[in-house]
Jmol script that loads the backbone (N, CA, C; Angstrom):
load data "model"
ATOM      1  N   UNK A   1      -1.946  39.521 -48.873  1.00  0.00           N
ATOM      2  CA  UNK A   1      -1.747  40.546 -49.854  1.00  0.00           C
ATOM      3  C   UNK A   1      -2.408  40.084 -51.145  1.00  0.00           C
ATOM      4  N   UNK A   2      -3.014  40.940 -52.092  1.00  0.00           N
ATOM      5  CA  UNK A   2      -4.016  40.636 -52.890  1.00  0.00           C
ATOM      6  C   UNK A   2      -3.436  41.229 -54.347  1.00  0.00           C
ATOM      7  N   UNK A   3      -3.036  40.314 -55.437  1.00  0.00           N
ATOM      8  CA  UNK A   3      -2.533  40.709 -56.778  1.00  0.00           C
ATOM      9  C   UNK A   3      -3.436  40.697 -57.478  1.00  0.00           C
ATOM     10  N   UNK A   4      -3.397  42.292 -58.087  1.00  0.00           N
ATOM     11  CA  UNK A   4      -4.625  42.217 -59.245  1.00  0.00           C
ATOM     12  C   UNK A   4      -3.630  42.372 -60.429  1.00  0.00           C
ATOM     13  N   UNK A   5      -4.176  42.183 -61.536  1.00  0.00           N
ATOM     14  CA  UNK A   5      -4.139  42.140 -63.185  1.00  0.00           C
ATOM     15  C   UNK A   5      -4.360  43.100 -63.522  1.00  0.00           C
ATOM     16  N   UNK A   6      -3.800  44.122 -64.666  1.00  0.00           N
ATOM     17  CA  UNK A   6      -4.745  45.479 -64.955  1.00  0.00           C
ATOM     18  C   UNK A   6      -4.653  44.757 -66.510  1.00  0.00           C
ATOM     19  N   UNK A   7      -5.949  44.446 -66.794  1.00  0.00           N
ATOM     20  CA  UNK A   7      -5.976  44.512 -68.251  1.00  0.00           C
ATOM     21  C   UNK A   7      -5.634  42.556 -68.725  1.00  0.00           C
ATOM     22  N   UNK A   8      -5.684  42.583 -69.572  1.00  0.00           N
ATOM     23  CA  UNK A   8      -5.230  40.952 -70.200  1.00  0.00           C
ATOM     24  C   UNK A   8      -4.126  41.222 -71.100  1.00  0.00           C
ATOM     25  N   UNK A   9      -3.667  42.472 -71.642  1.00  0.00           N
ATOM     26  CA  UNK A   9      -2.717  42.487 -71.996  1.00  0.00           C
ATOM     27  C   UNK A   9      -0.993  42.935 -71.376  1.00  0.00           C
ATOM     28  N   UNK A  10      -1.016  43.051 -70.452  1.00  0.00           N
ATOM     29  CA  UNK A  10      -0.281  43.225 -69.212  1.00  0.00           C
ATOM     30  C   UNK A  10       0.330  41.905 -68.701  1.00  0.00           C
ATOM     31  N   UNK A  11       1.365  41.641 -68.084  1.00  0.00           N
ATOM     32  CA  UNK A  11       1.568  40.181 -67.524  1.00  0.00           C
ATOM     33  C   UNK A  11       2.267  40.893 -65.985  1.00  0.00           C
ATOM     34  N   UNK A  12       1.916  42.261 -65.986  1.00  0.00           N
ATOM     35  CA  UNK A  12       2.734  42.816 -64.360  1.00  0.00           C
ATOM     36  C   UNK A  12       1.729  42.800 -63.578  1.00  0.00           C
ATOM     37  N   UNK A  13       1.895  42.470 -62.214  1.00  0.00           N
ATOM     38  CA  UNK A  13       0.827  42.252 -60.814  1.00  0.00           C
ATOM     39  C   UNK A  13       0.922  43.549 -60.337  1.00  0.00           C
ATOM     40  N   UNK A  14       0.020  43.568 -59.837  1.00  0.00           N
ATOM     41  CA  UNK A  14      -0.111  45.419 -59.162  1.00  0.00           C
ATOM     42  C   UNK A  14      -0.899  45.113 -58.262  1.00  0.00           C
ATOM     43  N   UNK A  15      -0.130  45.534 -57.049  1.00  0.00           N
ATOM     44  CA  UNK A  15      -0.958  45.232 -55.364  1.00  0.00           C
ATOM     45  C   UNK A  15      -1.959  46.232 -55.602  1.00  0.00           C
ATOM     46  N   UNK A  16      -2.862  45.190 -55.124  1.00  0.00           N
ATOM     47  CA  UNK A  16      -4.008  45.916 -54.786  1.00  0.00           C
ATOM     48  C   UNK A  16      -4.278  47.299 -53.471  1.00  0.00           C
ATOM     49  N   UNK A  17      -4.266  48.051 -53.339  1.00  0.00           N
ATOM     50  CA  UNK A  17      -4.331  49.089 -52.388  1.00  0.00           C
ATOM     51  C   UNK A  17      -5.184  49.186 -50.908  1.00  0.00           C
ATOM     52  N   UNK A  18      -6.686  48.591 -51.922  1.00  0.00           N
ATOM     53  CA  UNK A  18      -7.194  48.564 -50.536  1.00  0.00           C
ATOM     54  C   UNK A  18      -6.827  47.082 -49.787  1.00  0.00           C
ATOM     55  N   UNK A  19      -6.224  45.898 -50.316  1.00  0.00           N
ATOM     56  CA  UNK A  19      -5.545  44.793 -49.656  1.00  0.00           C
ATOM     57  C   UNK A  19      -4.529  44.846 -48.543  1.00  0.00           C
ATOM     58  N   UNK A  20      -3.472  45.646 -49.213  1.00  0.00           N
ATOM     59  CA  UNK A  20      -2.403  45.872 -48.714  1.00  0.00           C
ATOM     60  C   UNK A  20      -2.441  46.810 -47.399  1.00  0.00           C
ATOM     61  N   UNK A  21      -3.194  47.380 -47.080  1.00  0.00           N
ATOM     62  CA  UNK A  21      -3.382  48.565 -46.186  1.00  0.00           C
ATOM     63  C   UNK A  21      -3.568  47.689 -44.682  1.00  0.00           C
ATOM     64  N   UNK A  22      -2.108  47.244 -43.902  1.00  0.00           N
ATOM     65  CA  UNK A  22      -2.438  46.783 -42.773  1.00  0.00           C
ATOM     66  C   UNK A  22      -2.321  47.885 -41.347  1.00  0.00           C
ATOM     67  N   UNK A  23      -2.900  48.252 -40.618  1.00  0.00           N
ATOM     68  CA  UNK A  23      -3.065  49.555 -39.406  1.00  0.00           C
ATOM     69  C   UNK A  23      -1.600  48.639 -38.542  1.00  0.00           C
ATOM     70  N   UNK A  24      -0.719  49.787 -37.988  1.00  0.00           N
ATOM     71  CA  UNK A  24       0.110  49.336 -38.016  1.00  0.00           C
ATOM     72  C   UNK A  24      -0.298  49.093 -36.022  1.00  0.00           C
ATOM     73  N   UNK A  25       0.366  48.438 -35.188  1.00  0.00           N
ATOM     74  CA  UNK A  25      -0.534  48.347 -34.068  1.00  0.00           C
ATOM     75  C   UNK A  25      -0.116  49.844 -33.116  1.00  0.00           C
ATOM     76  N   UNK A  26      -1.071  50.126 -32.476  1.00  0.00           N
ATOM     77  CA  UNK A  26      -0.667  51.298 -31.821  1.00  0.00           C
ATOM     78  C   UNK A  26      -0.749  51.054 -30.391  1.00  0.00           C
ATOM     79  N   UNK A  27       0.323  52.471 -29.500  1.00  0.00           N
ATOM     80  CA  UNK A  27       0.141  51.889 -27.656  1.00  0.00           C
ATOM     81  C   UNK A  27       0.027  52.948 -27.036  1.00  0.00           C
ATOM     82  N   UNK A  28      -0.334  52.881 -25.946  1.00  0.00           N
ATOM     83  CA  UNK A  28       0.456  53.777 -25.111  1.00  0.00           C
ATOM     84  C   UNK A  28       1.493  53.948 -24.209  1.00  0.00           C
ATOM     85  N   UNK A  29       1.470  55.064 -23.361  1.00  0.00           N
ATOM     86  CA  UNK A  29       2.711  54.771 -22.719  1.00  0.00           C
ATOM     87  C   UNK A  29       2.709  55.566 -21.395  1.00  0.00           C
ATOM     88  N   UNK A  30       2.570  54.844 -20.191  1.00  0.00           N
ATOM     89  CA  UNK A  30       1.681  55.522 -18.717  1.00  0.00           C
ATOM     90  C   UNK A  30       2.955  55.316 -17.809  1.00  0.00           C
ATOM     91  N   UNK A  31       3.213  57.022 -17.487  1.00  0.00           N
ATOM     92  CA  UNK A  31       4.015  56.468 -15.894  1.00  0.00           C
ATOM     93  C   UNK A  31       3.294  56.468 -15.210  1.00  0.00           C
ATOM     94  N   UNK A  32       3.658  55.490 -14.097  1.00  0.00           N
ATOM     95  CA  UNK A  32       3.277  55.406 -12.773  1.00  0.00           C
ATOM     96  C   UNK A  32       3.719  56.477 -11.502  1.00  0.00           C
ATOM     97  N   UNK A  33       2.781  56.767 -10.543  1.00  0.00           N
ATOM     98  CA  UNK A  33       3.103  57.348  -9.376  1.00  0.00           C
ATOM     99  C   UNK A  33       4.348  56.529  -8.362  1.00  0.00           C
ATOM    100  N   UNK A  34       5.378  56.647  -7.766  1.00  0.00           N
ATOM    101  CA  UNK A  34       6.381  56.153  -7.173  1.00  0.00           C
ATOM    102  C   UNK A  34       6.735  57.393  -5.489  1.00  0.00           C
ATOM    103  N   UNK A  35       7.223  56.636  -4.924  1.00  0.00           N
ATOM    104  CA  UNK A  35       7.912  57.188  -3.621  1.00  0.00           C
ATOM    105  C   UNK A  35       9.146  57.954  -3.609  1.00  0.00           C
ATOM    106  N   UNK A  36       9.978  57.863  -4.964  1.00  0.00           N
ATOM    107  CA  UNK A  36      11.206  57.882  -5.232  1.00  0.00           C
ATOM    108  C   UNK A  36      11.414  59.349  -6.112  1.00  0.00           C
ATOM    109  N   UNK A  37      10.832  58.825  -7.049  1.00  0.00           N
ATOM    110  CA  UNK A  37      11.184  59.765  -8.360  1.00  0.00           C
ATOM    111  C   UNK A  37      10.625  61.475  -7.693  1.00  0.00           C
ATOM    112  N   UNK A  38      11.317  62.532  -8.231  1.00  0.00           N
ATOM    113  CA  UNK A  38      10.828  63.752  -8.307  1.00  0.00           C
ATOM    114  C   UNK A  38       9.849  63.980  -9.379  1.00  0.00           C
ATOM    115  N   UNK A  39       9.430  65.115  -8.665  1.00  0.00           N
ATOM    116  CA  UNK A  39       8.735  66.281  -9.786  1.00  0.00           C
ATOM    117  C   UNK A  39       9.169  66.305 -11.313  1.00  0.00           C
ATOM    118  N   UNK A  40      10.663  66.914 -10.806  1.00  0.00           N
ATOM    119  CA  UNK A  40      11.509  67.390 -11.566  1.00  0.00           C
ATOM    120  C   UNK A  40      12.678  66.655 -12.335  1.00  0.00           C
ATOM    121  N   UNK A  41      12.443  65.046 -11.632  1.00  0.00           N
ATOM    122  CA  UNK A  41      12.713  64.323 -12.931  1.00  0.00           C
ATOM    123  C   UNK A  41      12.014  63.628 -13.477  1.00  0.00           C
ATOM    124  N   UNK A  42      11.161  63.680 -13.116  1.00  0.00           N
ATOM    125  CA  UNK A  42      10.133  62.979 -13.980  1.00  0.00           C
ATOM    126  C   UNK A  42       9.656  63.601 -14.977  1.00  0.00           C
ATOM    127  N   UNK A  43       9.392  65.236 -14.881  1.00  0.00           N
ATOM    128  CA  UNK A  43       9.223  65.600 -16.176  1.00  0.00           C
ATOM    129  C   UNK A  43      11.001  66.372 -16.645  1.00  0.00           C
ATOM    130  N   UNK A  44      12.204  66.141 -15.724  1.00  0.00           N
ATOM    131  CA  UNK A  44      13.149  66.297 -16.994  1.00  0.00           C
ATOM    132  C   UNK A  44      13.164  65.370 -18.077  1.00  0.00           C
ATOM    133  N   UNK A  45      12.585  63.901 -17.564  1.00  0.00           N
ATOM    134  CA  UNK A  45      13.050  62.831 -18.282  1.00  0.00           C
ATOM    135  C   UNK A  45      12.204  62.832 -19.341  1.00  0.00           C
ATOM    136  N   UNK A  46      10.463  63.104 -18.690  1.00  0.00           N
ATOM    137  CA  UNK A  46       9.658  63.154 -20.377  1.00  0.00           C
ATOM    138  C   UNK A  46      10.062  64.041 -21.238  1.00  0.00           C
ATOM    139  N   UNK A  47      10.276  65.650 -20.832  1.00  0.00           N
ATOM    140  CA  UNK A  47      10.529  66.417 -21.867  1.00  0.00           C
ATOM    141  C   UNK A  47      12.220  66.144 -22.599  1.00  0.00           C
ATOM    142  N   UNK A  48      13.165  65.056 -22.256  1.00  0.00           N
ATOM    143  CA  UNK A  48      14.364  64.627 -22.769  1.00  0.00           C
ATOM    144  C   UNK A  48      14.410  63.484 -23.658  1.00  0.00           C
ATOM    145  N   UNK A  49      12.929  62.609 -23.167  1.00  0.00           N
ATOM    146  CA  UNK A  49      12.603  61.848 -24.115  1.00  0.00           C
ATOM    147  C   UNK A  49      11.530  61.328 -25.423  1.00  0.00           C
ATOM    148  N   UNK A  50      10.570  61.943 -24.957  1.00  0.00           N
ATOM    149  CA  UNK A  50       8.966  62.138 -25.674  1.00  0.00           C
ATOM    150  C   UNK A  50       9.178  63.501 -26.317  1.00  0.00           C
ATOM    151  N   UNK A  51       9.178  63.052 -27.994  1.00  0.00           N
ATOM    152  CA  UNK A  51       9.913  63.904 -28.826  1.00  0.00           C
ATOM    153  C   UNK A  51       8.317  65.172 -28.489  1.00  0.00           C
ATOM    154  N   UNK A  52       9.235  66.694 -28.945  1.00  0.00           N
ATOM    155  CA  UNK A  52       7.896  67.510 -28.873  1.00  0.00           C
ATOM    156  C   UNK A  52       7.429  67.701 -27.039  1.00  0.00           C
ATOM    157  N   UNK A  53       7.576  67.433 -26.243  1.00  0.00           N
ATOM    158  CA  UNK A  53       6.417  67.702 -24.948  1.00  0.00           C
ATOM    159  C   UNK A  53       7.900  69.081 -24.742  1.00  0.00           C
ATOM    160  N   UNK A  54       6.590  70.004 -24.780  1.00  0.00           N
ATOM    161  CA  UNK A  54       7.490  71.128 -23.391  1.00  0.00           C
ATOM    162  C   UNK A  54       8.059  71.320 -22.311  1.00  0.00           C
ATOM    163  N   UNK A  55       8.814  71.815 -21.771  1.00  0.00           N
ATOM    164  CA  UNK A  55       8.622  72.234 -20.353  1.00  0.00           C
ATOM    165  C   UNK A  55       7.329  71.871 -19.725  1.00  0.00           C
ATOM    166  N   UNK A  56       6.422  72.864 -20.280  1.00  0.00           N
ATOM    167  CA  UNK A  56       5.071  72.971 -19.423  1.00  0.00           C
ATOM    168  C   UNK A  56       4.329  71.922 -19.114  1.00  0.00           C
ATOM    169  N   UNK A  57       4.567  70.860 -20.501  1.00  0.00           N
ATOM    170  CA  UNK A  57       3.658  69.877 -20.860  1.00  0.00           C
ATOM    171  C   UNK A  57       4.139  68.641 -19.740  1.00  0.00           C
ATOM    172  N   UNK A  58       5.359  69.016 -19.709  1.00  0.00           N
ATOM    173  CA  UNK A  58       5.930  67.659 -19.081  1.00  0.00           C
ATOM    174  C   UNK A  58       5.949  68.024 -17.680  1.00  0.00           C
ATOM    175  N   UNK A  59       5.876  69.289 -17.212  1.00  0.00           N
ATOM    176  CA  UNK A  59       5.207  69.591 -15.653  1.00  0.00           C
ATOM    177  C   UNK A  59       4.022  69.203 -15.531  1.00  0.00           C
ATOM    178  N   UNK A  60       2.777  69.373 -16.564  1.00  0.00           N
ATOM    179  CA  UNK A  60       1.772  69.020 -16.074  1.00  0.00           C
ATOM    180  C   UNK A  60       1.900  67.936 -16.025  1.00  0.00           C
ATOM    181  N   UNK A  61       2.906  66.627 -16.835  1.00  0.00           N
ATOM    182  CA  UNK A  61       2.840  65.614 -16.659  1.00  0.00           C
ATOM    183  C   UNK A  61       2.865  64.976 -15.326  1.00  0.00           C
ATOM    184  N   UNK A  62       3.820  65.546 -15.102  1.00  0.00           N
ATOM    185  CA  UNK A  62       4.450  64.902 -13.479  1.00  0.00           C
ATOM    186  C   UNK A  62       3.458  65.596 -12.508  1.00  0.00           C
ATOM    187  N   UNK A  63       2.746  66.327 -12.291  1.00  0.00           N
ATOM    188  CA  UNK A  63       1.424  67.111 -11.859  1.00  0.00           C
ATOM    189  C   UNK A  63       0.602  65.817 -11.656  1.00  0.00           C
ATOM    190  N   UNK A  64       0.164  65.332 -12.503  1.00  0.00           N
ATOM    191  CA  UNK A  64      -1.013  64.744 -13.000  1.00  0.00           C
ATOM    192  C   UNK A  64      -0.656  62.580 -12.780  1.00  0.00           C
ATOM    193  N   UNK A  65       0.632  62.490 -12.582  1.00  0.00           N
ATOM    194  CA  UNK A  65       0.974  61.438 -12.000  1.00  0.00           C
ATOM    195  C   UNK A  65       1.001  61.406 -10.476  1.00  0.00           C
ATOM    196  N   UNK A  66       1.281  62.686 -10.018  1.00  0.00           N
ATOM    197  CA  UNK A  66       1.444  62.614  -8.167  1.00  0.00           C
ATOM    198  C   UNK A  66      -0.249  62.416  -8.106  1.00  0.00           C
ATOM    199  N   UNK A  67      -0.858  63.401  -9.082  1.00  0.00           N
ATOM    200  CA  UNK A  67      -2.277  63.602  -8.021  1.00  0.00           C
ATOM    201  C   UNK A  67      -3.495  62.602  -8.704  1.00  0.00           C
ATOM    202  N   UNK A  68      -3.205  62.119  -9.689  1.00  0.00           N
ATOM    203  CA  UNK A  68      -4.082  60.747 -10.398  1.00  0.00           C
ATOM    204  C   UNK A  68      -3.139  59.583  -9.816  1.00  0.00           C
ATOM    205  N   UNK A  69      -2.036  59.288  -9.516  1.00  0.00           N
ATOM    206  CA  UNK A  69      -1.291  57.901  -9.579  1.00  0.00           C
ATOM    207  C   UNK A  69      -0.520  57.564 -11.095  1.00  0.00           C
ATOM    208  N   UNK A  70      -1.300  58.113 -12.474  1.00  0.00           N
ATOM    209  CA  UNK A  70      -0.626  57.678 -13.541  1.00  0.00           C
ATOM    210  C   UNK A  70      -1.105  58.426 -14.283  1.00  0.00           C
ATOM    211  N   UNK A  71      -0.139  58.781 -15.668  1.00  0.00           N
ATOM    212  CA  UNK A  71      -0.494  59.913 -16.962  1.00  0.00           C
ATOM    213  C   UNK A  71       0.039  59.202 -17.909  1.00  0.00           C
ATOM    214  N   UNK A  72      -1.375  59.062 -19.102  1.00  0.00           N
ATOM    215  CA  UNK A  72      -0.728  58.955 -20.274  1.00  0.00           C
ATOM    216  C   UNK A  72       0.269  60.065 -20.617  1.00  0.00           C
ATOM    217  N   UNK A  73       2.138  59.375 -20.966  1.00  0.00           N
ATOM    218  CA  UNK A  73       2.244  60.673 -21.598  1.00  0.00           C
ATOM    219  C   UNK A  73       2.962  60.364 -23.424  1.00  0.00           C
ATOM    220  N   UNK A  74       2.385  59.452 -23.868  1.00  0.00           N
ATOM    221  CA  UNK A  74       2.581  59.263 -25.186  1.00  0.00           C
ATOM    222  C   UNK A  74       1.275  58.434 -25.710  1.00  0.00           C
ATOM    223  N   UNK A  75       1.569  58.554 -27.182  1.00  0.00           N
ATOM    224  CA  UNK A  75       0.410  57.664 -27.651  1.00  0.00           C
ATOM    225  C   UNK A  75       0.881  57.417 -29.139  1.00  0.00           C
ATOM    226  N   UNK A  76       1.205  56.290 -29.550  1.00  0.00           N
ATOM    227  CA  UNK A  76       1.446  56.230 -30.716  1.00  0.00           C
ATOM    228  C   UNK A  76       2.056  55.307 -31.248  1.00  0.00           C
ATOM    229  N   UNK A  77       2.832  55.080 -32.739  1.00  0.00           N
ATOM    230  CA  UNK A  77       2.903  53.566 -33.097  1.00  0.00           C
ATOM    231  C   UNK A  77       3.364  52.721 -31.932  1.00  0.00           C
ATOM    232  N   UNK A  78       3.429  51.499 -31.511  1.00  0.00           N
ATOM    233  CA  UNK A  78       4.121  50.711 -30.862  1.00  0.00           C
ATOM    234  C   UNK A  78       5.623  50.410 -31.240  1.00  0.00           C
ATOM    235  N   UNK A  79       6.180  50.268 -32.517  1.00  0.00           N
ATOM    236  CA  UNK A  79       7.578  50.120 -32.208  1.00  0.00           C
ATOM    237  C   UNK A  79       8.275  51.555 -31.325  1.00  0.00           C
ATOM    238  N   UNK A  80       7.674  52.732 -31.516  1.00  0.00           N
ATOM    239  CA  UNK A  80       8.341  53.670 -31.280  1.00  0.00           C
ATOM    240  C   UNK A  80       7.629  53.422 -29.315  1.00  0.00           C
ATOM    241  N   UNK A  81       6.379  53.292 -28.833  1.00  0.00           N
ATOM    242  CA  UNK A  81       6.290  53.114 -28.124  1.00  0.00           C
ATOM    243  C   UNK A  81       7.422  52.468 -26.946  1.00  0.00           C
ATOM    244  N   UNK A  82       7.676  51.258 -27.664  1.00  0.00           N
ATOM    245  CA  UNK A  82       8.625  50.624 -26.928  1.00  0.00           C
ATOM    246  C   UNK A  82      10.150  51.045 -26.868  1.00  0.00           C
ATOM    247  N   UNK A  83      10.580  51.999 -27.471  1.00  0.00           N
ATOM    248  CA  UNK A  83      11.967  52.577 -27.574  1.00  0.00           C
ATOM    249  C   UNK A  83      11.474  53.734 -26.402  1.00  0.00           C
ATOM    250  N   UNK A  84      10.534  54.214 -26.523  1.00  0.00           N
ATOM    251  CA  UNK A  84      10.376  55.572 -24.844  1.00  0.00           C
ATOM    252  C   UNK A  84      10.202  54.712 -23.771  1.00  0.00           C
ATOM    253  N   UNK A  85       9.433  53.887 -23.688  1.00  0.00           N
ATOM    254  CA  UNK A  85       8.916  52.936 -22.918  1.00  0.00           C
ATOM    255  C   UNK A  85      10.499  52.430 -22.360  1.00  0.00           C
ATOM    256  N   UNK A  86      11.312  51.824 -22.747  1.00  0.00           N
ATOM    257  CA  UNK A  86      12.428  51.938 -22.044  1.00  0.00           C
ATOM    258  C   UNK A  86      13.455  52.708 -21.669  1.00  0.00           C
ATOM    259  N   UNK A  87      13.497  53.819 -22.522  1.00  0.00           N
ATOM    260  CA  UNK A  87      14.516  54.657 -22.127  1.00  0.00           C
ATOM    261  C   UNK A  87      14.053  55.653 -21.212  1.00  0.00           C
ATOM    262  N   UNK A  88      12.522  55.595 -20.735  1.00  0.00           N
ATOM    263  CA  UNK A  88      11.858  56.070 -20.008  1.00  0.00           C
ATOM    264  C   UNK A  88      12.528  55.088 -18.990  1.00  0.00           C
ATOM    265  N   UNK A  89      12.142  53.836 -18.303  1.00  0.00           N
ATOM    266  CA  UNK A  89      12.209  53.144 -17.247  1.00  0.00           C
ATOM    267  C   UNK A  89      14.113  52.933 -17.300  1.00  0.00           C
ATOM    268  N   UNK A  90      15.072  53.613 -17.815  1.00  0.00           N
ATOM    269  CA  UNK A  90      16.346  53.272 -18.177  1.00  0.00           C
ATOM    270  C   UNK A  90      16.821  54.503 -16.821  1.00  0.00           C
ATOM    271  N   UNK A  91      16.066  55.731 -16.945  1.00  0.00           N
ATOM    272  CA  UNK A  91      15.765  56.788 -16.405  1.00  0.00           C
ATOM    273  C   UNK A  91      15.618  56.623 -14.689  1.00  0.00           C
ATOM    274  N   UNK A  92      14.612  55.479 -14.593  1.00  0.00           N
ATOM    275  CA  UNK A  92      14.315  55.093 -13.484  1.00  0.00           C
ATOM    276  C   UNK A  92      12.799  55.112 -13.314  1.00  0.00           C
ATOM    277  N   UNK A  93      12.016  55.792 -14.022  1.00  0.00           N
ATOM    278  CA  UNK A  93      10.719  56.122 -13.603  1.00  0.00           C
ATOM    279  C   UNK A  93       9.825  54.725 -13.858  1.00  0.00           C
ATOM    280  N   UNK A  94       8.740  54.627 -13.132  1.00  0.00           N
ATOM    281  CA  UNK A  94       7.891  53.793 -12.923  1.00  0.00           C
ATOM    282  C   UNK A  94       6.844  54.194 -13.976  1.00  0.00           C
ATOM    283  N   UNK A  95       6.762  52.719 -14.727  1.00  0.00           N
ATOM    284  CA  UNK A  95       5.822  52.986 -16.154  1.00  0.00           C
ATOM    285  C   UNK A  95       4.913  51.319 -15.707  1.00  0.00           C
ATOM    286  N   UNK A  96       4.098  51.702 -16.312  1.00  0.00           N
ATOM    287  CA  UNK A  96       3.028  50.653 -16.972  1.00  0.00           C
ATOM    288  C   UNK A  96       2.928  49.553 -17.947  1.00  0.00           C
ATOM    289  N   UNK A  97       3.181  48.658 -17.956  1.00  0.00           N
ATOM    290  CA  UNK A  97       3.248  47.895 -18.820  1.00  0.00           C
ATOM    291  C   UNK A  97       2.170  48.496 -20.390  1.00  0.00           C
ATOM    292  N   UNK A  98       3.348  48.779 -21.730  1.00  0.00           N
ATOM    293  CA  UNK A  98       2.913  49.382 -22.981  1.00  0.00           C
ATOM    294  C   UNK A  98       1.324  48.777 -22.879  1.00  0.00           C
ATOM    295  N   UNK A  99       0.762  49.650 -23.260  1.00  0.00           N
ATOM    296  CA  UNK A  99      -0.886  49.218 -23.460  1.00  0.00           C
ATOM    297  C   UNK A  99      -1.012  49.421 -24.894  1.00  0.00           C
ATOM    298  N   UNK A 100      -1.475  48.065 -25.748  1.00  0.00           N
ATOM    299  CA  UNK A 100      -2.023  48.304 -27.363  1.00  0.00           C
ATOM    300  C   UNK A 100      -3.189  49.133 -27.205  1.00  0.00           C
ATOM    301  N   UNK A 101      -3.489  49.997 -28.424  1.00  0.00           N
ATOM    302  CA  UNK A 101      -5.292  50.033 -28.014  1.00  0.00           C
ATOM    303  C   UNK A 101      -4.953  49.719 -29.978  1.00  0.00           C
TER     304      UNK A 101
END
end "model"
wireframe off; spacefill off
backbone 0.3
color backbone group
């Protein structure tokens, strides 16, 4: 972190802005295809847990895991990553180990 001076008559530090600006890390978050899980819980569970996905969204989800093997179905900071990321697999469903990008 980087303290600048404004002025010589001043004795207060003032963070610098463009210093301070750290990208906070980001992930994703992939279920896996399984033998077990349904259709229909797999996307009850995304649309109960992945704030925002629809109905629809979270059908195509589970769509798109039977017939690819795996769907991104989040993307975004990593702490929050890891709070779906388990209450996803708490659920039962088969996920991916969080991916940073």
């Amino acid at each position: 972190m980087a303290i600048v001076n404004i002025g010589s008559s001043t004795n207060s530090p003032v963070l610098d802005p463009k210093a301070t600006k750290i990208k906070y890390p980001e992930a994703r978050i992939i279920v896996l295809d399984d033998d077990f899980n349904t259709f229909e819980h797999v996307a009850n569970c995304l649309q109960a847990i992945i704030p925002g996905i629809s109905k629809e969204r979270s059908w195509e989800l589970a769509v798109e895991v039977d017939s690819e093997g795996s769907a991104e179905v989040w993307r975004g900071p990593l702490e929050q990553a890891e709070l779906y990321q388990n209450q996803l697999l708490s659920k039962g469903l088969t996920m991916a180990p969080i991916e940073k990008i």
